[in-house]
C-alpha positions in Angstrom: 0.0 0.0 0.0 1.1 3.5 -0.7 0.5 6.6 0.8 1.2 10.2 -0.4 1.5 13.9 1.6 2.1 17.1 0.6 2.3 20.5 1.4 3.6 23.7 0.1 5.6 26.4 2.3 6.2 29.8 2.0 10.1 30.0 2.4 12.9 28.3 0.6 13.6 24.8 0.0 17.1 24.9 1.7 15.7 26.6 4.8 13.1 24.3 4.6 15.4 21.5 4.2 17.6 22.3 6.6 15.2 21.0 9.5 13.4 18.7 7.3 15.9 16.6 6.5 17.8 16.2 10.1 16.9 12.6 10.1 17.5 12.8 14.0 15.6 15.6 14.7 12.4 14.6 13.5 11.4 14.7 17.2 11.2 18.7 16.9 8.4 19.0 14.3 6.5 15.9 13.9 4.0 15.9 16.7 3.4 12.1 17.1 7.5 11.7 17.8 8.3 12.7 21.4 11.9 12.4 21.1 14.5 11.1 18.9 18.5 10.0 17.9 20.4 8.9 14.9 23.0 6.2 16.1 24.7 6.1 13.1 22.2 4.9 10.2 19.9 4.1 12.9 17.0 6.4 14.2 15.3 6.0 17.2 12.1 7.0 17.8 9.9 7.6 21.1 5.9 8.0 20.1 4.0 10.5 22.4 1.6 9.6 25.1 3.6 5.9 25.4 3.0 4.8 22.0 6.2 2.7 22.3 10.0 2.9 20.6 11.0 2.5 17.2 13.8 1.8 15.3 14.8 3.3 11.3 17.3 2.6 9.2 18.3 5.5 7.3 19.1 3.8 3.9 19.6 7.1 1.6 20.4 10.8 2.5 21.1 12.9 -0.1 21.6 16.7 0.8 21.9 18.0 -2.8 18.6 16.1 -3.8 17.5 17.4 -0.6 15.6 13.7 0.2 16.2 11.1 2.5 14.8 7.6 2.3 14.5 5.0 5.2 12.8 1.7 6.8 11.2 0.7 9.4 13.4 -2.1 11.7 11.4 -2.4 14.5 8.5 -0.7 16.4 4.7 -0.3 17.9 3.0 -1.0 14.4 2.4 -4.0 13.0 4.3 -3.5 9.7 6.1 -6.4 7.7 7.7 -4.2 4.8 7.7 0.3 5.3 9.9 2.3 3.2 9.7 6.1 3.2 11.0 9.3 1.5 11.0 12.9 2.6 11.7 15.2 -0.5 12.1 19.0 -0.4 11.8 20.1 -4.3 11.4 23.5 -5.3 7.8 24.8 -5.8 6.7 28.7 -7.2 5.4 29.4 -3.8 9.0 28.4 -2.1 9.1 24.4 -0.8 7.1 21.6 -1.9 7.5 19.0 0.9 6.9 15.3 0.3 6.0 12.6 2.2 5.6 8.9 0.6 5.8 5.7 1.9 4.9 1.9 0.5 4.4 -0.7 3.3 2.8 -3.6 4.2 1.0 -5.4 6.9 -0.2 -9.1 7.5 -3.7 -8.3 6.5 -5.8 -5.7 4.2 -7.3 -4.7 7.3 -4.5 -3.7 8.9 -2.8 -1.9 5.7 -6.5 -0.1 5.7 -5.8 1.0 9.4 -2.4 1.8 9.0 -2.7 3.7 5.9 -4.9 5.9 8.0 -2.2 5.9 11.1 0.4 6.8 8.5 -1.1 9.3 6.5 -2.8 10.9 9.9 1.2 11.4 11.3 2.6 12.8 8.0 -0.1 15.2 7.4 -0.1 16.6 11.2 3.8 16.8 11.0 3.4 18.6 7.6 1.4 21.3 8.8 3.9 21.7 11.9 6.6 22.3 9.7 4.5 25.1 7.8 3.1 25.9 11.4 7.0 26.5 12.0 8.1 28.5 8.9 5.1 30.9 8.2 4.1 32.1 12.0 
């Protein structure tokens, strides 16, 4: 299953960028992560309100590209197979962010659920970020 977010922000794609893609620091603008650490290719990630630990492997970071790509090792949701990519690209209002992922779970019901889940945190985290650049 796939899932897609996007948003536009008014400022530029490096500013944008610059906070964006600090794969360690997603802690300070995604609202559902209460804190979090790279150890080397390895994220770790504490949900709010208990939700649990997880663990990411950063598999691709590219800084001229402005994207990074990773997967999910361990964690709270019941995923067999998630890979994600964060892009900043250039948009004529300043930054296009995007947020993808493909994933899977043991059931449709599940995927159904989590596409929700997953869709739910990226758009709330999304509209933190602009929250962050345009106030």
């Amino acid at each position: 299953m796939n899932v897609t977010e996007t948003i536009v922000i008014a400022a530029s794609p490096d500013a944008v960028w610059e906070v964006a893609g600090d794969a360690g620091a997603i802690a300070d603008w995604v609202p559902a992560i209460e804190s979090s650490r790279l150890d080397g290719d390895v994220r770790h990630a504490t949900f709010a309100g208990g939700g649990g630990d997880a663990r990411e492997r950063i598999v691709e970071h590219d800084a001229a590209a402005r994207s990074y790509s990773y997967e999910y090792l361990t964690g709270p949701l019941p995923l067999e197979v998630y890979v994600s990519r964060l892009s900043v690209q250039d948009h004529s209002e300043g930054a296009e962010v995007v947020w993808s992922s493909e994933f899977a779970a043991a059931s449709p019901e599940e995927e159904a659920q989590l596409a929700a889940t997953i869709s739910g945190i990226y758009r709330g985290s999304l509209e933190e970020l602009k929250k962050r650049f345009e106030s």
